[in-house]
VEXDREN-2710 file (C-alpha; in Angstrom, 1 decimal):
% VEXDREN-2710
k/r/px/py/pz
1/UNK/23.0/-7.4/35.1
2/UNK/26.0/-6.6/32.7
3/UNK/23.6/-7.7/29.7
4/UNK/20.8/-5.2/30.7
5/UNK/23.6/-2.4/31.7
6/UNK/24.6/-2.8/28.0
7/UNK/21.2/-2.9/26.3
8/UNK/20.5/0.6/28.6
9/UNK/23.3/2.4/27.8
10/UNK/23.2/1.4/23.7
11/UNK/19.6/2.5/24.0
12/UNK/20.5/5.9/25.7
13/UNK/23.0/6.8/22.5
14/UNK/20.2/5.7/20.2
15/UNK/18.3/8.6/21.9
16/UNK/21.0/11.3/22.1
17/UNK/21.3/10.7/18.6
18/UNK/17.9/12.0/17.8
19/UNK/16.4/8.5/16.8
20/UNK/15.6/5.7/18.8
21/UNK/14.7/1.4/19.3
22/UNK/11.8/1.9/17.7
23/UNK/13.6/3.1/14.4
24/UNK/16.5/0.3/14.6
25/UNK/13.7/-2.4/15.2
26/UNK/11.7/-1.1/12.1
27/UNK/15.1/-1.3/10.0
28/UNK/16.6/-4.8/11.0
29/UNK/14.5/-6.9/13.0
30/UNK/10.7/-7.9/13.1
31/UNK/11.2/-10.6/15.8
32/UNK/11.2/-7.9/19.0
33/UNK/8.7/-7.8/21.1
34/UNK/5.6/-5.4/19.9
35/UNK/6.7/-2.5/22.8
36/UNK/9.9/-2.6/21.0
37/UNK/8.7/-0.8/18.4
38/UNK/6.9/2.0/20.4
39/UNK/9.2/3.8/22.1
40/UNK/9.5/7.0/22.8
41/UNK/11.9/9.4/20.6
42/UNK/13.9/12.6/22.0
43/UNK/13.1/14.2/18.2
44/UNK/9.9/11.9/15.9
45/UNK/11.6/10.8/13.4
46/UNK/10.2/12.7/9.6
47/UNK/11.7/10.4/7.5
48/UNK/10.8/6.4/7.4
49/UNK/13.1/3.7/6.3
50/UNK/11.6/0.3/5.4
51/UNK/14.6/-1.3/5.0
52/UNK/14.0/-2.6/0.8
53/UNK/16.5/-3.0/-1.8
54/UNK/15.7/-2.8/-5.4
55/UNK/16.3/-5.9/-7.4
56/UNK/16.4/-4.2/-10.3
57/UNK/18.7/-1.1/-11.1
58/UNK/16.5/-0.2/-14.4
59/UNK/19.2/-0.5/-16.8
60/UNK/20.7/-4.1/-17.1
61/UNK/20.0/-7.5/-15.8
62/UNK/22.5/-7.2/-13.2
63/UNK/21.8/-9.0/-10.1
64/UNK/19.5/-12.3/-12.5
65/UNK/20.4/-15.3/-14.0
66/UNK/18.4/-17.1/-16.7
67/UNK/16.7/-16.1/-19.9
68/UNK/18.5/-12.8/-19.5
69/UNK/18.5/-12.7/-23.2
70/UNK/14.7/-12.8/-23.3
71/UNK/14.2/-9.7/-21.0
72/UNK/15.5/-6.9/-20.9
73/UNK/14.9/-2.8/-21.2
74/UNK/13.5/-1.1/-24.4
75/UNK/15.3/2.0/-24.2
76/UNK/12.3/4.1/-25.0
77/UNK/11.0/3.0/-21.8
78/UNK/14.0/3.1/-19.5
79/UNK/13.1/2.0/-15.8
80/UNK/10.9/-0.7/-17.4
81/UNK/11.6/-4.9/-17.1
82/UNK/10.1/-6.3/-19.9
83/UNK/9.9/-9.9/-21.2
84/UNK/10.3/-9.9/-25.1
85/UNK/9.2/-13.7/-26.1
86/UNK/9.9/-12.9/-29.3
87/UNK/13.6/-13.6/-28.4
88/UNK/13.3/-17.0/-26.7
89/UNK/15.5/-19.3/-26.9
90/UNK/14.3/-22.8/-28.9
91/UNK/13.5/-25.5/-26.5
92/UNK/14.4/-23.0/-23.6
93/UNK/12.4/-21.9/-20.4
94/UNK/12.1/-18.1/-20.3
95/UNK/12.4/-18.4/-16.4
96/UNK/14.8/-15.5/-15.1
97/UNK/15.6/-15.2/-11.6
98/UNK/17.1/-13.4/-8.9
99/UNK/21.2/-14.5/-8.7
100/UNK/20.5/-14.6/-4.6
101/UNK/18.4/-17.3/-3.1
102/UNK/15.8/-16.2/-0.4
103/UNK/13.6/-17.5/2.2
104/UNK/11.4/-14.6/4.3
105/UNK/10.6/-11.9/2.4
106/UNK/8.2/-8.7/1.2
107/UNK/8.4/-8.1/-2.4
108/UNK/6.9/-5.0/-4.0
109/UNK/7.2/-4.2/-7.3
110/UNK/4.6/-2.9/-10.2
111/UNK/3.4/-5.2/-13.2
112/UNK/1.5/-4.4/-16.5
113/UNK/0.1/-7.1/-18.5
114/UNK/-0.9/-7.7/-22.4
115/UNK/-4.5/-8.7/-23.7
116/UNK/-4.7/-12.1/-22.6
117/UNK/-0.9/-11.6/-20.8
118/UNK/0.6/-14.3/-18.7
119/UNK/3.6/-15.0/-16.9
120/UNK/4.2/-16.0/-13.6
121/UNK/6.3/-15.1/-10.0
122/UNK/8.3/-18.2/-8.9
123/UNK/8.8/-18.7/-5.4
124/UNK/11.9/-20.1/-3.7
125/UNK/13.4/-22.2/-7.2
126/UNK/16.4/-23.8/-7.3
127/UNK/17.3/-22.8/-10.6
128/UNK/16.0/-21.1/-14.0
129/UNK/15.9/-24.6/-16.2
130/UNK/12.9/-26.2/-13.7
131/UNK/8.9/-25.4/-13.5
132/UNK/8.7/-22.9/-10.8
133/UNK/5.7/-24.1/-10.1
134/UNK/6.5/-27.7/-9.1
135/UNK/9.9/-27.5/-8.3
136/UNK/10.0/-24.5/-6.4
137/UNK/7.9/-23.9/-3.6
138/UNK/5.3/-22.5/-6.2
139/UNK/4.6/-19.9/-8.7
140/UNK/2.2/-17.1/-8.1
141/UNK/-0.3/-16.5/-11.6
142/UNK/0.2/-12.9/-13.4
143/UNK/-2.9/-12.8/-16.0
144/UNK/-4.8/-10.6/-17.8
145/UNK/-7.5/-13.0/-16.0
146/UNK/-10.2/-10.5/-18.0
147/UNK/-8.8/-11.6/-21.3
148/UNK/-10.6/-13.6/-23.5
149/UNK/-8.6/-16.6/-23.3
150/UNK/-9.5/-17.1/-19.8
151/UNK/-13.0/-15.4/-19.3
152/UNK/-16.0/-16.2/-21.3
153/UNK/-17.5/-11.9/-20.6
154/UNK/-20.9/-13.1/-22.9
155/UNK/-21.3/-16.2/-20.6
156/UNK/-19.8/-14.6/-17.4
157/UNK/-18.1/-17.6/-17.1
158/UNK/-13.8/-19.0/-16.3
159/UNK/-12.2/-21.2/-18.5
160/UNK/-9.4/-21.5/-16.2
161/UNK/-9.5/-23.4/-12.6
162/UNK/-9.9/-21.1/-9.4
163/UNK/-6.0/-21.6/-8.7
164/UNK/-5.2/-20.5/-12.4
165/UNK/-5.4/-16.5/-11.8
166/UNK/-3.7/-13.9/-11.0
167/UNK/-2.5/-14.4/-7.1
168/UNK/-3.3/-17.9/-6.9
169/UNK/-0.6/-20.3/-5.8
170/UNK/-0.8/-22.1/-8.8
171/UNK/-2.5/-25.6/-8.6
172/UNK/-2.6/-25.0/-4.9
173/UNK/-5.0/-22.0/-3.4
174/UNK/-7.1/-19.8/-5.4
175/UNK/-7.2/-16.4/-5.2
176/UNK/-10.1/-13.8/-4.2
177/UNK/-12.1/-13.3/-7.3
178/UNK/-15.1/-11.3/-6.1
179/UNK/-14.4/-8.1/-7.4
180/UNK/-17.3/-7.2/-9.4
181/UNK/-19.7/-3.8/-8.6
182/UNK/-17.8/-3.2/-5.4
183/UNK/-15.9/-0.1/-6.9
184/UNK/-17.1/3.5/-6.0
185/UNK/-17.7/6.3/-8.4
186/UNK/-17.4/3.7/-11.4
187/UNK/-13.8/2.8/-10.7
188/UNK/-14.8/-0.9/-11.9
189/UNK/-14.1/-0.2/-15.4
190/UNK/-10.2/-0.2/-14.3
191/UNK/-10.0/-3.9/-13.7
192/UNK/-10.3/-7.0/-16.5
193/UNK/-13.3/-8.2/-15.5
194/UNK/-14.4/-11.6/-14.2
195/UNK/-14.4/-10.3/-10.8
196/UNK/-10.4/-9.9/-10.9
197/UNK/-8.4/-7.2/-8.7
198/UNK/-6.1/-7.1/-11.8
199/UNK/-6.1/-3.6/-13.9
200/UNK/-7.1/-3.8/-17.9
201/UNK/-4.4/-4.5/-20.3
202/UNK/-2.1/-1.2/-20.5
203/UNK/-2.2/-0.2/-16.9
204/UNK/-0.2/-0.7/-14.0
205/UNK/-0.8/-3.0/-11.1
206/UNK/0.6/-2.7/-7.7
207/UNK/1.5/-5.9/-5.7
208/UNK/3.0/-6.8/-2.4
209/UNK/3.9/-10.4/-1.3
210/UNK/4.6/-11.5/1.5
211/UNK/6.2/-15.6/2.2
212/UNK/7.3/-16.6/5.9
213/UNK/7.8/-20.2/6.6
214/UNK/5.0/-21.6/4.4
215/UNK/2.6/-19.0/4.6
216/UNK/2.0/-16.3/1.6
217/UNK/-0.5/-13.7/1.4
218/UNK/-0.7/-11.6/-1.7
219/UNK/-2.1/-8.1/-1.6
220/UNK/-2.8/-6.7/-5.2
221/UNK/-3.6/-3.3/-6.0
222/UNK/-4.5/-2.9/-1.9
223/UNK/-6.9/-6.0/-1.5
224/UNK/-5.5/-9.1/-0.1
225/UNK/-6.7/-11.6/-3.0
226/UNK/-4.6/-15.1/-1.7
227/UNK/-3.9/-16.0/1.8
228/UNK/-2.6/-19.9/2.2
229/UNK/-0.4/-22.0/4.0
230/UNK/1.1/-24.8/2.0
231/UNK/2.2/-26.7/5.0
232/UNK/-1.4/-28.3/4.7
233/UNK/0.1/-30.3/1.5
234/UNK/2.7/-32.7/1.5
235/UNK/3.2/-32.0/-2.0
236/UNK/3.0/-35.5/-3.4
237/UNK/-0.5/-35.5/-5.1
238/UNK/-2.5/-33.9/-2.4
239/UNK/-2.6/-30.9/-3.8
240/UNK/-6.2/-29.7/-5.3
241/UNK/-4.5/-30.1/-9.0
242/UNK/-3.2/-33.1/-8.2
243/UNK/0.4/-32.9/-10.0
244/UNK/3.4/-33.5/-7.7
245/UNK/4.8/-30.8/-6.2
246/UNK/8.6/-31.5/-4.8
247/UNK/9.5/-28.2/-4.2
248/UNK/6.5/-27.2/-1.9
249/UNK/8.2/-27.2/1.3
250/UNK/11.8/-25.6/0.1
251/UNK/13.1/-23.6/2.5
252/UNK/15.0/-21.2/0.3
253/UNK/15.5/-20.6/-3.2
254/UNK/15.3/-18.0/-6.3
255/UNK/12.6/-15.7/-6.7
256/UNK/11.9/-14.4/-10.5
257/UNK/9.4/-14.1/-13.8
258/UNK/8.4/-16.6/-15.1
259/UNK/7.8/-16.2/-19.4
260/UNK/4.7/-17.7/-21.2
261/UNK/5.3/-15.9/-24.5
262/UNK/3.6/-12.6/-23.2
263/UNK/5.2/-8.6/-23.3
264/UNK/5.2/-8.6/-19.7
265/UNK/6.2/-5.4/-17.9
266/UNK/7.6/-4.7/-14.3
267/UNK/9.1/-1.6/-12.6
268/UNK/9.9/-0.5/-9.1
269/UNK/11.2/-4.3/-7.8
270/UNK/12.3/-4.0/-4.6
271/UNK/12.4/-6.5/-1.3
272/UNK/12.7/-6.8/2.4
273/UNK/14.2/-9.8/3.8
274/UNK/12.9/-11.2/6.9
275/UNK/14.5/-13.0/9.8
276/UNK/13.9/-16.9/10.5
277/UNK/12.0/-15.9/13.8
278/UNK/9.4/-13.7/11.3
279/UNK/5.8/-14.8/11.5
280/UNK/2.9/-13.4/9.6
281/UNK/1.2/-10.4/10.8
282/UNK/4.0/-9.8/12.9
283/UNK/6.7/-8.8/10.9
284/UNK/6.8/-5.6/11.9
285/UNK/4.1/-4.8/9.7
286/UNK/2.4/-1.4/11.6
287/UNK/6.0/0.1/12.6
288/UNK/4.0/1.5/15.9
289/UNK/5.4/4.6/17.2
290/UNK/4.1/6.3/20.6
291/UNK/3.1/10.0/20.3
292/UNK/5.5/12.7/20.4
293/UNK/5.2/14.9/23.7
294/UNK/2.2/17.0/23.9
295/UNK/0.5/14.7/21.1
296/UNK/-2.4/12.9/21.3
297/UNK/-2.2/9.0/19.9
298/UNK/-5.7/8.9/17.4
299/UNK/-3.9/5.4/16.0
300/UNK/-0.9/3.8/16.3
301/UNK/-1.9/0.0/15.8
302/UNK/-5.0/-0.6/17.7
303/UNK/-8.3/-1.6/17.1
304/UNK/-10.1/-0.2/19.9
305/UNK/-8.9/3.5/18.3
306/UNK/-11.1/3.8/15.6
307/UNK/-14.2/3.7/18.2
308/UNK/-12.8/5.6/20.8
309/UNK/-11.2/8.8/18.1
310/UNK/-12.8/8.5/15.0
311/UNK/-16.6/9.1/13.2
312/UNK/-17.6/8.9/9.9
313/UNK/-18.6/11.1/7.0
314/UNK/-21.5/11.0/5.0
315/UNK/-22.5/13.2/1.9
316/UNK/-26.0/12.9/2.5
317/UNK/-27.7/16.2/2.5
318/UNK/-24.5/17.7/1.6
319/UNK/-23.4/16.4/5.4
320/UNK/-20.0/16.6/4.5
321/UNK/-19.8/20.7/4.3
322/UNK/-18.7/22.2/7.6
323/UNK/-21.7/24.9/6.8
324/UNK/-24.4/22.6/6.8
325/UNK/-23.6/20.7/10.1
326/UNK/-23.2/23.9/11.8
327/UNK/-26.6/25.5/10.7
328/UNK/-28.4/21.7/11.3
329/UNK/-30.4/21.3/14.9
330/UNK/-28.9/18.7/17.7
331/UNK/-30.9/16.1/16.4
332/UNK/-30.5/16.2/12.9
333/UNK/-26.9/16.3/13.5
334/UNK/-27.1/13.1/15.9
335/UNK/-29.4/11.8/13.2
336/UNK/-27.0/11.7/10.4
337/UNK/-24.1/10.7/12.1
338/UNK/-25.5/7.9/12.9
339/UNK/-25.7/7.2/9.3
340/UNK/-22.2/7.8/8.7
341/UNK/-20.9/5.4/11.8
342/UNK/-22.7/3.1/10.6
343/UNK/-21.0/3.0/7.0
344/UNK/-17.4/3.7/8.4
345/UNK/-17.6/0.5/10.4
346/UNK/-18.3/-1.4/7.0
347/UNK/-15.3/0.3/4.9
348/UNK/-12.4/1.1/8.1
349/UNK/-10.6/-1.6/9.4
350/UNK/-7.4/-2.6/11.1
351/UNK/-5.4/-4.4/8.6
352/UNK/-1.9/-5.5/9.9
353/UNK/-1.7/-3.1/12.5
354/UNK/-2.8/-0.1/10.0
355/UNK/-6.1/1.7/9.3
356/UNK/-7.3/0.2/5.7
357/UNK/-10.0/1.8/4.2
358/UNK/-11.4/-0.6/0.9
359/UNK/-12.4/2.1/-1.3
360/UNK/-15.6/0.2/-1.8
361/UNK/-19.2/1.9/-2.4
362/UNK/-21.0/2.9/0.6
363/UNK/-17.3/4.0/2.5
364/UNK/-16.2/7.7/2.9
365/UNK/-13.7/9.6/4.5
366/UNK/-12.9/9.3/8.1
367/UNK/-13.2/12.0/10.8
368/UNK/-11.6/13.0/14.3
369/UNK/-14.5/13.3/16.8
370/UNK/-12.6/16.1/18.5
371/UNK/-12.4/19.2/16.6
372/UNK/-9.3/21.5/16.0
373/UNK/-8.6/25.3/15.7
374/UNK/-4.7/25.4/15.5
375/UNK/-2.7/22.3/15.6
376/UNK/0.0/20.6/14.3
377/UNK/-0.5/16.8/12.9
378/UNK/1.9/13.4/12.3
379/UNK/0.3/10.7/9.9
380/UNK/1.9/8.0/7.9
381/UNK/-0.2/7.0/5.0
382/UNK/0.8/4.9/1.9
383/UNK/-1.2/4.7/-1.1
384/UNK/-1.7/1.0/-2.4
385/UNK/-2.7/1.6/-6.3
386/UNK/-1.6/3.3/-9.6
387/UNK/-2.8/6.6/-9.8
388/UNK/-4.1/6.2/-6.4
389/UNK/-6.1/9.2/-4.4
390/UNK/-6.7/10.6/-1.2
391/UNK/-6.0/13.7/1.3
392/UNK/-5.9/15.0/4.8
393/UNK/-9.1/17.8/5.0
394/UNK/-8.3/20.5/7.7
395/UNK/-11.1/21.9/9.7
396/UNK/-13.3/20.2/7.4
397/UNK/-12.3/21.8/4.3
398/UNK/-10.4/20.2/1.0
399/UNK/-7.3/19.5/1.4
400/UNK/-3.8/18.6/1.7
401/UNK/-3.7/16.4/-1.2
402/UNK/-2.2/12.6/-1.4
403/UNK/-2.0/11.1/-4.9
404/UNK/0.4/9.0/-7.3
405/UNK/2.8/11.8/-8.0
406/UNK/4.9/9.7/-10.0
407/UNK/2.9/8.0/-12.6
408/UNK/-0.2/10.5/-13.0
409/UNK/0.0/13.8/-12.2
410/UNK/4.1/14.3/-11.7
411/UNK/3.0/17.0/-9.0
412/UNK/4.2/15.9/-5.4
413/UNK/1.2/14.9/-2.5
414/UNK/0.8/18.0/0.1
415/UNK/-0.2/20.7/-1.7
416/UNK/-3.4/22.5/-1.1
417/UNK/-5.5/21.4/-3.7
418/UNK/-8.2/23.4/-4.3
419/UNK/-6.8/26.7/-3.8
420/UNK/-8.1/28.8/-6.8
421/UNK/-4.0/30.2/-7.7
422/UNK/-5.0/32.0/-10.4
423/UNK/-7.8/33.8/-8.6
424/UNK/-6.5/34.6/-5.3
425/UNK/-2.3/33.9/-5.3
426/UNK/-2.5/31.4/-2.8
427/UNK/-0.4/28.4/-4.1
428/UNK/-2.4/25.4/-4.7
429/UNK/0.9/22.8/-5.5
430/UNK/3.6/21.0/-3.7
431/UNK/7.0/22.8/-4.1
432/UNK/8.8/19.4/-5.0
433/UNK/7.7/15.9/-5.0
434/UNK/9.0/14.3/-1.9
435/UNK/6.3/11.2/-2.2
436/UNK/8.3/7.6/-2.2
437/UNK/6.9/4.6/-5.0
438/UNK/3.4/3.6/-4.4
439/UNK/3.1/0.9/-1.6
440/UNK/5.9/3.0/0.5
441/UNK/5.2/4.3/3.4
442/UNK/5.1/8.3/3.6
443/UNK/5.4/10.5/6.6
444/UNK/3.4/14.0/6.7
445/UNK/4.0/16.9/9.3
446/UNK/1.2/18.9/9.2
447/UNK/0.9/23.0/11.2
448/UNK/-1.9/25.3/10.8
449/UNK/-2.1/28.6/12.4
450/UNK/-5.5/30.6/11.6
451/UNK/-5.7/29.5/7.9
452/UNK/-2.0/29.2/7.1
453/UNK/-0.6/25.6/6.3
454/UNK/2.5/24.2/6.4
455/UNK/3.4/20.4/5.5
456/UNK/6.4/18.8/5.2
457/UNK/6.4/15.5/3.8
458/UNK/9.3/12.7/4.8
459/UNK/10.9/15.6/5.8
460/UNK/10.8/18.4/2.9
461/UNK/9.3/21.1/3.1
462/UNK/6.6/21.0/0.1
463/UNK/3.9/23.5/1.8
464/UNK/5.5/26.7/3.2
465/UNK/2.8/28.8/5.3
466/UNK/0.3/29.2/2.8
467/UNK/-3.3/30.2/3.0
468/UNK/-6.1/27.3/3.1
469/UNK/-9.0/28.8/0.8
470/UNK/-12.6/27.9/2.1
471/UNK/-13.7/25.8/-1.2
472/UNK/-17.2/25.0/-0.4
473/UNK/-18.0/28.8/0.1
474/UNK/-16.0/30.9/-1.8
475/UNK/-14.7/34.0/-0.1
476/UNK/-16.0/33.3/3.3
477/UNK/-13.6/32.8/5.9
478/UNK/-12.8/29.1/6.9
479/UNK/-14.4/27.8/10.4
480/UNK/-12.5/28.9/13.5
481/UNK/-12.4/24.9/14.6
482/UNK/-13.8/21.7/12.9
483/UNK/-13.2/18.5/12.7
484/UNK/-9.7/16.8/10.7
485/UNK/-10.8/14.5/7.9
486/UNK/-8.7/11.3/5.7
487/UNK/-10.5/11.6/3.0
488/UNK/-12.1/8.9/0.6
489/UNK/-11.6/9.2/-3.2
490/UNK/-12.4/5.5/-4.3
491/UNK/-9.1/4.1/-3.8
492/UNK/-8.0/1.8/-1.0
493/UNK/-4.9/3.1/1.3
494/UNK/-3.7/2.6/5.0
495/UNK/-2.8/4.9/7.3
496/UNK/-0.9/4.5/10.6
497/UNK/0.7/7.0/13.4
498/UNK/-1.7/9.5/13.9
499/UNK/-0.4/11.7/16.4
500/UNK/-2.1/15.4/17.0
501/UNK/-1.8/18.5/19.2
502/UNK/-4.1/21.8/19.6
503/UNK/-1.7/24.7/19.8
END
């Protein structure tokens, strides 16, 4: 009785404070049970904390051990890791690693890789003089798997084995390599080639890793390409490459880069540690929140959701203009939506507790079946690619805009796109950027009253009651109520906490 007295009365200060369990389960456990982590709040919480630290400050190798002489930071591109193999030492591993040892973790962190590039993320190693790879629990491929040193583009055929590429634990399980024709609006000429999720030499890849007890799953540039378990191996032979592996089943160790003579480049390193109670797909990986009063829940985790609050959107016919589904009969506008269900069942699914849409051809945007007049909106989102794309359309009509504000256009997400400024006044940019890294989490507060916006975004104000222009009929008036759109622009993202109220 004492016990639950005490867990009541810390909880009740977590409220008067303004935050709540929900936001101290998020931050330092991810063994609670799921209800933990959707609770109510006195005030929602704008902001979210993840909980990562960087593991590098982008200056100095602080923090590694190792080659440290053979990476480093070319001061014309401050912010930037880079391994220079020009400056390896004779007879010497360029292996550099994190000082700290680790066991449970999510790593983030952004790679670009050389024609023909390769390099390698050890897992759990003992120490920068072994092979990652054998000694350590493993090492996870980086390659320019496109490159011509690995993929035969005349023959369309690998030189490599399956668990050779990028994602692969090495010798071990192969990573997804399927990627060919999949990518909408002709976004396949981004990657390699060779069916690889990996971006052409000179751009920037996104990945996130996760390793709990002997389980990884690796998620590059939003798709999940490797998902193993090397508790399957004993490590002494049985492994599909046959080489002994003595380090498979470490329980802790160094994680780091791995140097194979290639100008490898990394930025934005930065990692969660998980408990020893963390499991896969529940370490706290959808951050559920219940509904703010007067809010309705349109997702917060659950499957059943996307059925129950959600249709799809097809361009067909020009479907996807409020002006056309208004002016279409009953049964033409049953007709096409049966269309567009049909397709957003193929391209939105529940990843991890979070709505994932793929990006892939044949998927577009996703929209409320209810439709709003006035109302004001809560949605997490988080972009998973370089120069990634996407928005929130309001009563139908482009949009609050979601992008890569920090490597492309250096303009924050929120802003009102397609608002012809020049024309008309009505500001068409975010007032700051207020977007975290790519592969964060982001938090948007949306209000619209007649066809004023605002939008705040992990609590800054970047949209300040400004007038939503009607794009797809210039100088009409936008509709009175329609529906509330995520859009689709090619590129895959998740979205989570969708809360909404009709003022």
């Amino acid at each position: 009785m004492k016990l639950k007295n005490t867990f009541a009365a810390a909880a009740a200060g977590l409220v008067a404070a303004g935050c709540c369990s929900a936001i101290k389960c998020q931050k330092n456990s991810c063994c609670a049970p799921a209800d933990a982590c959707a609770c109510a709040c006195a005030e929602y919480p704008t902001t979210i904390d993840e909980g990562f630290v960087s593991l590098f400050n982008g200056f100095d190798l602080e923090g590694w051990v190792g080659a440290t002489g053979m990476y480093g930071v070319d001061p014309k591109e401050p912010g930037v890791l880079q391994c220079f193999p020009d400056r390896q030492a004779q007879g010497q591993p360029g292996n550099l690693l994190t000082a700290k040892e680790y066991s449970n973790f999510i790593l983030r962190f952004e790679f670009m890789m050389p024609e023909n590039g390769n390099n390698g993320l050890g897992i759990r190693t003992p120490s920068a003089d072994v092979d990652a790879a054998y000694y350590g629990m493993c090492e996870l491929q980086l390659l320019d798997d496109g490159g011509s040193a690995y993929y035969d583009k005349e023959q369309k055929k690998d030189k490599l084995k399956p668990y050779q590429y990028t994602g692969s634990i090495y010798g071990i399980v192969p990573s997804l390599r399927d990627n060919t024709d999949k990518q909408i609006w002709g976004k396949d000429k981004n990657f390699t080639g060779g069916g690889s999720y990996v971006r052409r030499p000179g751009m920037w890849n996104f990945a996130e890793v996760k390793v709990i007890g002997s389980e990884i799953e690796y998620y590059l540039n939003g798709y999940l390409i490797t998902k193993g378990d090397v508790s399957k191996f004993k490590g002494d032979g049985d492994t599909p490459d046959k080489r002994m592996h003595p380090g498979l089943h470490n329980k802790k160790g160094r994680i780091g880069w791995l140097g194979h003579g290639s100008n490898v480049k990394w930025k934005n390193i930065r990692i969660k540690e998980l408990p020893d109670c963390a499991k896969m797909g529940q370490a706290c990986p959808k951050q559920a929140m219940q509904a703010p009063a007067g809010f309705e829940t349109y997702f917060n985790g659950k499957v059943e959701q996307i059925a129950a609050n959600w249709k799809g959107v097809t361009t067909e016919e020009k479907f996807d203009f409020p002006h056309i589904r208004a002016a279409a009969t009953a049964e033409k506008r049953a007709e096409m939506q049966k269309k567009a269900d049909a397709l957003m069942l193929k391209h939105w699914h529940v990843r991890n507790g979070n709505l994932f849409f793929d990006g892939y051809k044949g998927g577009y945007s996703l929209a409320t079946k209810k439709d709003y007049g006035d109302f004001e909106m809560w949605a997490d989102w988080r972009i998973m690619s370089i120069t990634g794309d996407s928005g929130l359309y309001l009563r139908g009509l482009p949009q609050v805009q979601i992008w890569d504000a920090h490597n492309q256009w250096k303009i924050g997400s929120g802003g009102l796109y397609n608002n012809k400024y020049k024309k008309t006044g009505n500001i068409s940019k975010a007032l700051k950027i207020a977007d975290k890294q790519v592969g964060d989490w982001n938090r948007f507060y949306v209000k619209m009253v007649g066809n004023k916006v605002t939008v705040k975004l992990n609590g800054e104000l970047v949209v300040d009651n400004v007038t939503l222009e009607n794009l797809w009929q210039q100088g009409h008036p936008i509709p009175d109520v329609e529906q509330i759109e995520l859009q689709c622009h090619g590129d895959p993202l998740e979205w989570r906490n969708i809360f909404i109220k009709s003022l």
